[in-house]
N, C-alpha and C positions, 0 to 999 in steps of 0.2 A: 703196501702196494696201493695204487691210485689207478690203474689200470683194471677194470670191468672185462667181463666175457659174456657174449650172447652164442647160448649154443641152441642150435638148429636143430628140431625135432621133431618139426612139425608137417611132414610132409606123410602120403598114401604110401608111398613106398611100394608104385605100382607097377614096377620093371622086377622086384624081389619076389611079387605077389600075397605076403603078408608082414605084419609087422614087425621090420628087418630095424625099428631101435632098440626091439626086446631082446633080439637074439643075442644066442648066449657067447660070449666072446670070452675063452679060458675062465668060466666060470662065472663072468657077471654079465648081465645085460648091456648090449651094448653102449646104450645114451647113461648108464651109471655108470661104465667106464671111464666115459669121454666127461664125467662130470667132475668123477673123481680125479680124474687127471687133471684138470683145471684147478680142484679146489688145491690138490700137492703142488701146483707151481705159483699158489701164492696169491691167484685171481681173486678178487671180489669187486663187487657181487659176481656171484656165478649166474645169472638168468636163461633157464631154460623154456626157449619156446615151444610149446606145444599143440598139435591141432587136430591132424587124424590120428586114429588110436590113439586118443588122448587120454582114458582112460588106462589103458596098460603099460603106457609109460609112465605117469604117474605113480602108479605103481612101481615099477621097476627103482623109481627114485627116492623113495620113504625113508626118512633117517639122514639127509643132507642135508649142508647146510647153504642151502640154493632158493633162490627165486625163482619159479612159476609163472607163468604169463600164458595163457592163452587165446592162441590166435583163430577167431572164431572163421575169418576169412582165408583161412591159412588156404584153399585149394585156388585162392587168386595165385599165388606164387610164392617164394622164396622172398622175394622184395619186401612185402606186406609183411612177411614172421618177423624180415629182418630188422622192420622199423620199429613193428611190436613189441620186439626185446629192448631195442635199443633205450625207447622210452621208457622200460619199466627198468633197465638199469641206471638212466638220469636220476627214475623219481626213488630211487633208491642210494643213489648216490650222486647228488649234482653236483659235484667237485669234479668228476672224472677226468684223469688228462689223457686218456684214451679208451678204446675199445675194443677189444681182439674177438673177432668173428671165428666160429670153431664149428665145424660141423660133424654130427652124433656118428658119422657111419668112417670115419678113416682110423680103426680101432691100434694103428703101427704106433700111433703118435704118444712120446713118452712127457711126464715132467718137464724133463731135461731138456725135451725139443722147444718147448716154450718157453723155458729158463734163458733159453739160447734167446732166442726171439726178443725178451722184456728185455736183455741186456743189451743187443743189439739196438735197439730202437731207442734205447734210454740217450745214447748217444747224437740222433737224431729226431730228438722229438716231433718235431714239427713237419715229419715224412711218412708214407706210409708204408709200413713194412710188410710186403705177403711172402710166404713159402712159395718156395721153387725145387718143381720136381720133374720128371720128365720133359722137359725141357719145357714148360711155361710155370706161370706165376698162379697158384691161388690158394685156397687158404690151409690154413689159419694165415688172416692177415690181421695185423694190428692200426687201426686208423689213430689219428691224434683226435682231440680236443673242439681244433678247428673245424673238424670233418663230421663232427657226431650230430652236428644238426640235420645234414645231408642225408646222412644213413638215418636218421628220424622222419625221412621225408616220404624214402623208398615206395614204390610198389610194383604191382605186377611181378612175372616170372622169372627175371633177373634180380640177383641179390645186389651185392658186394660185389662183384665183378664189371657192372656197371658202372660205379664208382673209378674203379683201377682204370678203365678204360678213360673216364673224364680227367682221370689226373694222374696220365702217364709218366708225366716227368718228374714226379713226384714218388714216385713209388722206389725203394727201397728193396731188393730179394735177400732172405735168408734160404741156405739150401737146408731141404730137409726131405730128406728121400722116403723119408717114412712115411710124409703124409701120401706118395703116389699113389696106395691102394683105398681104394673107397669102396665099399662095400652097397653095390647098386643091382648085382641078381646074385640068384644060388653058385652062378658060376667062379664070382668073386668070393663067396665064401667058402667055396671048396681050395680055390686059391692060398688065401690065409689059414687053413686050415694043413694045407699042405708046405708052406713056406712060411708063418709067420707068428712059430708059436713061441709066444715073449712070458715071462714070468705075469701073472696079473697085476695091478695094483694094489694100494692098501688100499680097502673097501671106505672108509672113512665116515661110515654108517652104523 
């Protein structure tokens, strides 16, 4: 695989009220789900950004085989994590001929969903592919090669979706209905708690 992941973990998680990467999703923390899930579809590097509760997710992640990076600014926005990973998955891999953007809290999202995704885009390299669920586009998206200096430029409160927006015609959707739920208060987690309980992963730790 030549294709990198920056996964998103760096944020207060202040709509949840506390730290909603840790919680427990059929058994594992959330952001080691979503890491493990990456590492079974083959990604590397896996780089996960971290900022608030930086400490407990860390923890949560011991025993992977993932990159680290923390974003000391992470409370500027989503933007700033997202350029922060992106560079530490360059200086870890500067060959990259893409990048797929994944975020810690949409815990539906299988292997297979991104298996889908690498093979679709393999097809098109040179476009960028994001998930489509409730009827708009967003992630996990995978950018090309061309695109990863851009996403190394990022900041402020907008990620990734800034991007999609500058290079509309450009963009590419895979459907994946999984990633629709995102896990942003208690009331989404009583949600998946009630509709969306999936065998776990293999822990891979």
């Amino acid at each position: 695989m030549d294709t990198g992941v920056v996964l998103l973990a760096a944020g207060n998680a202040s709509r949840f009220g506390s730290a909603k990467q840790v919680l427990s999703i059929d058994g594992l923390p959330m952001v080691r789900r979503a890491a493990v899930t990456a590492l079974a579809a083959g990604l590397a590097p896996v780089v996960v950004v971290v900022g608030a509760h930086a400490q407990q997710v860390l923890e949560s992640l011991s025993g992977l085989d993932i990159h680290l990076v923390h974003n000391p600014d992470w409370s500027g926005g989503m933007g700033g994590s997202l350029a922060c990973g992106v560079r530490a998955a360059l200086k870890h891999s500067p060959s990259l001929r893409a990048v797929m953007v994944l975020l810690a809290d949409q815990p539906a999202i299988q292997a297979a969903d991104l298996h889908t995704m690498l093979e679709q885009q393999a097809h098109r390299p040179d476009r960028i592919l994001a998930a489509y669920y409730d009827g708009h586009t967003g992630p996990p998206c995978i950018f090309p090669a061309g695109m990863i200096e851009e996403l190394g430029a990022l900041s402020g409160s907008e990620g990734a979706r800034q991007v999609l927006k500058r290079h509309a015609d450009a963009v590419d959707t895979c459907a994946m209905p999984s990633a629709a739920l995102d896990i942003d208060t208690p009331a989404d987690h009583a949600v998946w708690l009630a509709n969306h309980r999936t065998s776990e992963p293999g822990d891979g730790g």
